[in-house]
C-alpha positions in Angstrom: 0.0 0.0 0.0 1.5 3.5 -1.0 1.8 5.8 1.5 -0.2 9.0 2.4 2.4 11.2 0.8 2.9 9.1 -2.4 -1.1 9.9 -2.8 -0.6 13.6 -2.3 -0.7 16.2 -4.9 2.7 16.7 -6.3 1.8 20.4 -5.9 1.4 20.3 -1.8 5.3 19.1 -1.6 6.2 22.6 -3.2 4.3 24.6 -1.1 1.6 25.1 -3.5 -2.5 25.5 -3.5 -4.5 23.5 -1.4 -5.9 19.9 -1.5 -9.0 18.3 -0.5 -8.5 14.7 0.3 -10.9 12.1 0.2 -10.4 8.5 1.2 -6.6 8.9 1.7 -6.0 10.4 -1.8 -5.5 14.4 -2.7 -8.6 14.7 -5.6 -9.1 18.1 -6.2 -6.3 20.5 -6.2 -6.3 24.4 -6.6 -4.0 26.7 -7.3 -4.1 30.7 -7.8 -2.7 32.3 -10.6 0.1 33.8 -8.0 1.1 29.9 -7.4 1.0 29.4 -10.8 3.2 32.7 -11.7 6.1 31.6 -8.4 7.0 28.1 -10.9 9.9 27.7 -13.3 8.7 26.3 -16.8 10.7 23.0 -15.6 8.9 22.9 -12.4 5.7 23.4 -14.9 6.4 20.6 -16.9 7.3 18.3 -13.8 4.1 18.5 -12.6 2.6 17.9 -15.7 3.8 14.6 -15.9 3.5 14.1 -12.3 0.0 14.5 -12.7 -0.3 12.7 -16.2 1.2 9.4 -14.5 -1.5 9.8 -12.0 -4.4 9.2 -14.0 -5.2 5.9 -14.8 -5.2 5.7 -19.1 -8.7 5.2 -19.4 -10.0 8.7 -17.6 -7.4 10.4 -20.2 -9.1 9.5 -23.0 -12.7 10.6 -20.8 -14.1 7.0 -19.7 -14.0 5.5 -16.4 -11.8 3.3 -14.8 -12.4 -0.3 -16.4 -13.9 -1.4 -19.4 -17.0 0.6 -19.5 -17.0 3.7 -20.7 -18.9 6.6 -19.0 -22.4 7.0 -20.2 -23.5 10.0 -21.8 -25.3 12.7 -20.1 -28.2 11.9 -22.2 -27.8 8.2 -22.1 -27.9 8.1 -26.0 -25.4 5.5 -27.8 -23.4 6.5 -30.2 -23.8 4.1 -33.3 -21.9 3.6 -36.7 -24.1 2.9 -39.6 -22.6 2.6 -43.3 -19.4 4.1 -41.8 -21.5 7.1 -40.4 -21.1 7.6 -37.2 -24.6 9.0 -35.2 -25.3 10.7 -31.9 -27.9 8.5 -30.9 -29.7 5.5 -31.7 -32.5 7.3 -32.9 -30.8 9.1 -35.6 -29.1 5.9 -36.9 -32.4 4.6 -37.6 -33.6 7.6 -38.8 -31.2 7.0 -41.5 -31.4 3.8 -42.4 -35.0 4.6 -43.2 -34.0 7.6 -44.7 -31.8 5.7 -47.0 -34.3 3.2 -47.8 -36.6 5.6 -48.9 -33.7 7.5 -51.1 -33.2 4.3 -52.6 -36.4 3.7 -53.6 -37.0 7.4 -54.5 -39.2 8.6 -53.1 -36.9 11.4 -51.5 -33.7 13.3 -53.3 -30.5 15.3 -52.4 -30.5 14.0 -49.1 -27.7 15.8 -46.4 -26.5 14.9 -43.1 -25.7 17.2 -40.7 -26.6 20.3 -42.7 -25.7 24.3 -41.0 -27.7 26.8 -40.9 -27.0 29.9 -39.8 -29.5 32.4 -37.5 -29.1 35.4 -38.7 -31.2 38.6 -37.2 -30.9 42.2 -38.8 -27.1 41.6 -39.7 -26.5 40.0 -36.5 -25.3 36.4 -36.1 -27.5 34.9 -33.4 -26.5 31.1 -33.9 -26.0 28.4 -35.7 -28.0 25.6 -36.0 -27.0 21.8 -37.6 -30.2 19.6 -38.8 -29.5 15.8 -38.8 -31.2 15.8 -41.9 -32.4 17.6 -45.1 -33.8 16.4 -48.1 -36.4 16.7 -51.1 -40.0 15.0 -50.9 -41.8 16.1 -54.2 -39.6 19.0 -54.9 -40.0 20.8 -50.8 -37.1 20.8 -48.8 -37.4 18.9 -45.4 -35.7 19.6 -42.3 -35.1 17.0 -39.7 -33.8 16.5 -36.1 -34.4 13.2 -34.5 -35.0 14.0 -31.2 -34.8 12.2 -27.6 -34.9 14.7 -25.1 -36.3 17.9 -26.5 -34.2 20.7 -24.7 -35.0 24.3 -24.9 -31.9 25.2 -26.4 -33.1 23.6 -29.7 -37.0 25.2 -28.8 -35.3 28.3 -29.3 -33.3 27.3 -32.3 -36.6 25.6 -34.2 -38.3 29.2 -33.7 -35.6 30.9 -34.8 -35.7 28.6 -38.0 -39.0 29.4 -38.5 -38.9 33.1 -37.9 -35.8 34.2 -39.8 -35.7 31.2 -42.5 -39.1 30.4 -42.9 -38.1 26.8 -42.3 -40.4 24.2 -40.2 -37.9 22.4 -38.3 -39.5 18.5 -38.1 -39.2 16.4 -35.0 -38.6 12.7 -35.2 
């Protein structure tokens, strides 16, 4: 078993910011900018590595410690369809039936992932990105599959509608 120190921040053996420890090990470290301004770039880069060879190779890369990976904050699943790789489940499906339908032509020009951008008297609000657009009988569709509707995109689909003229479809 390491000991307490070898658990420690690197940081609290130079005299440096403060450290909460929980269960034996120093988790959350702080440091001012005046701590930050007192180092030499060696001592800098030290303590990057210091740090670096703390964290297990799996939270690097942002999973958890193990095999799984951390879920989403939305619990959607990223999935790979034709080489297309898709937020959510939904949206693979989406288009696979999309693609079906293109096939058998009964839509055209279909776009992934097509920006759009909110524009109000000269002012650049936002963007917005539709999972979808496409041609049924010559109009032009606008999709966004949709789990969880958040108001962020209830404020995007107005603005669609209000400075585009586009009806933004949920699926």
């Amino acid at each position: 078993m390491q000991s307490l120190s070898k658990r420690l921040h690197p940081l609290l053996f130079l005299g440096l910011g403060t450290c909460r420890i929980i269960r034996g090990r120093c988790v959350m470290a702080r440091l001012t900018a005046r701590d930050i301004r007192r180092l030499s770039p060696e001592t800098r880069k030290q303590i990057r590595q210091a740090l670096r060879s703390q964290v297990p190779h799996d939270e690097q890369e942002g999973h958890s410690i193990g095999d799984q990976p951390m879920p989403s904050k939305y619990r959607n699943i990223r999935t790979t369809v034709d080489g297309i790789t898709f937020a959510s489940q939904r949206e693979a499906n989406r288009y696979a039936e999309l693609v079906i339908e293109l096939k058998a032509g009964e839509i055209e020009e279909l776009v992934l992932q097509k920006p759009f951008s909110l524009d109000v008297n000269g002012v650049h609000v936002c963007d917005y990105i539709a999972d979808f657009v496409y041609r049924r009988k010559g109009a032009q569709i606008v999709e966004d599959a949709k789990g969880k509707r958040l108001e962020l995109f209830r404020i995007k689909k107005l603005l669609m509608k209000a400075v585009l003229g586009i009806e933004v479809v949920e699926v």
